[in-house]
C-alpha positions in Angstrom: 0.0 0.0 0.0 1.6 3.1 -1.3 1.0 6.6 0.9 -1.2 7.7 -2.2 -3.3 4.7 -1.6 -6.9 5.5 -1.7 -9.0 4.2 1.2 -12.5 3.4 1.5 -14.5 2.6 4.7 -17.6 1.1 4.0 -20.4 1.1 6.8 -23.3 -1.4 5.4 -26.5 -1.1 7.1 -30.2 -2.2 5.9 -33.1 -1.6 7.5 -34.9 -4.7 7.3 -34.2 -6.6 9.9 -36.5 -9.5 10.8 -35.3 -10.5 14.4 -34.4 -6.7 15.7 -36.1 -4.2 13.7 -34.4 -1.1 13.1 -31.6 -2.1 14.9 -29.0 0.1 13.5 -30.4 3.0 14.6 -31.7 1.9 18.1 -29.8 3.5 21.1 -26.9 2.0 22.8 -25.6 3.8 25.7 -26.7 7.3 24.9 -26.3 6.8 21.0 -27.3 4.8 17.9 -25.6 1.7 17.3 -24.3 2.8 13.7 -22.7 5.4 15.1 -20.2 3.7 17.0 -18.8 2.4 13.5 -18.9 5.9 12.1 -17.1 7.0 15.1 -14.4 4.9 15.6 -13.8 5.2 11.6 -13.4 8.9 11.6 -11.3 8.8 14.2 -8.8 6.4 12.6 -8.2 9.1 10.3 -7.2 6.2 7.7 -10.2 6.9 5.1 -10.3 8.9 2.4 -14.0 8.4 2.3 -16.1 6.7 4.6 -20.1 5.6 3.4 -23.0 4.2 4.6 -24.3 1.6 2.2 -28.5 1.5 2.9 -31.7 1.2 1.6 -33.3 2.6 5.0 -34.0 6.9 4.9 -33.7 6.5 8.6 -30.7 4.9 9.2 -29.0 7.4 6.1 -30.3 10.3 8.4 -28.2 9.6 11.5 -25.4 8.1 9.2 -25.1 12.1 8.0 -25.6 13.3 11.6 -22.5 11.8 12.6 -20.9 12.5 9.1 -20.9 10.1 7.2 -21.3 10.2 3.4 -24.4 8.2 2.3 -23.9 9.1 -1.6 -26.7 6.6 -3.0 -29.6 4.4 -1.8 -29.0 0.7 -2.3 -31.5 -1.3 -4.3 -34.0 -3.1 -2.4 -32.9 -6.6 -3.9 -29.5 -5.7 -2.2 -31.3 -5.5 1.1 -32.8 -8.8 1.8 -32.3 -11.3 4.9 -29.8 -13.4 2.6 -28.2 -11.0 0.4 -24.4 -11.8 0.4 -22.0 -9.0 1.6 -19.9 -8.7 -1.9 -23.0 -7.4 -4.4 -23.4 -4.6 -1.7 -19.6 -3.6 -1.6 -19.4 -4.6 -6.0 -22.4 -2.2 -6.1 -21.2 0.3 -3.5 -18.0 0.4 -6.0 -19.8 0.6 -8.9 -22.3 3.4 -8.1 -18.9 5.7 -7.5 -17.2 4.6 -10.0 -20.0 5.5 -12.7 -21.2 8.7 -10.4 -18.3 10.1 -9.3 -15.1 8.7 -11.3 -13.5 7.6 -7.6 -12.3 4.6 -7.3 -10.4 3.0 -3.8 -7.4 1.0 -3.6 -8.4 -0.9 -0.8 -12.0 -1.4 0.8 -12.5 -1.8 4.6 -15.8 -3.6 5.7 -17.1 -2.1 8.8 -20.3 -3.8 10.0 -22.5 -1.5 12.3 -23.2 -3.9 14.7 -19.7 -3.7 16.7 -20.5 -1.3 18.5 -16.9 -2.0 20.6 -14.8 -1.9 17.7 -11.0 0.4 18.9 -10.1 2.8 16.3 -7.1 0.8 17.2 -8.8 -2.0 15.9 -9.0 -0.2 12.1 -5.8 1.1 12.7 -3.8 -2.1 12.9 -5.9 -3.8 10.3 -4.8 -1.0 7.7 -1.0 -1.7 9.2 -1.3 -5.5 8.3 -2.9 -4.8 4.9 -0.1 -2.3 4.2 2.8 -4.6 5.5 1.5 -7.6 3.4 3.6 -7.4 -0.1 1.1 -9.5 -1.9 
């Protein structure tokens, strides 16, 4: 990973689910669960961009309150109880690709529902990736 490497955090959070609903957005300790992920994110200072992949206005809403770029709404069909992970990130990449001509060198998965998560956590991850060659 070069220093001009671009980085892209990638928060992905639908609103549908089944066993908790709205769970993303429900208070934990004073705040909303996704914003744990966007905090400890922006404070790793390692992102050149940081978004919210969602379907849900709601959960877009507090993504921007704790500033976080939601540049798109997901499709529906990418917001089902057994959608994989990878169609949201390929169409995550895709949308800002064809939108906005940005494209990342490297993709960090952040789910929202680690709400523990260290920035210290992100900030060795991005240490490994960078110290691994191949």
């Amino acid at each position: 990973m070069s220093k001009n490497s671009k980085i892209l955090g990638i928060i992905t959070a639908r609103g549908g689910s089944k066993g908790f609903p709205g769970k993303n957005i429900k208070p934990l300790l004073g705040k909303p669960l996704l914003a744990y992920s966007i905090e400890a994110a922006k404070s790793s200072g390692v992102f050149d961009r940081l978004i919210v992949s969602t379907e849900d206005e709601k959960i877009a809403e507090v993504a921007r309150q704790y500033g976080c770029e939601v540049p798109f709404t997901r499709p529906a069909e990418l917001a089902q109880d057994n959608t994989l992970d990878l169609p949201v990130v390929e169409h995550a990449l895709n949308w800002l690709k064809d939108n906005e001509n940005w494209q990342p060198d490297f993709i960090v998965h952040l789910r929202p529902t680690h709400p523990f998560r260290k920035t210290s956590d992100i900030d060795k991850a991005i240490e490994m990736l960078a110290a691994d060659k191949e």
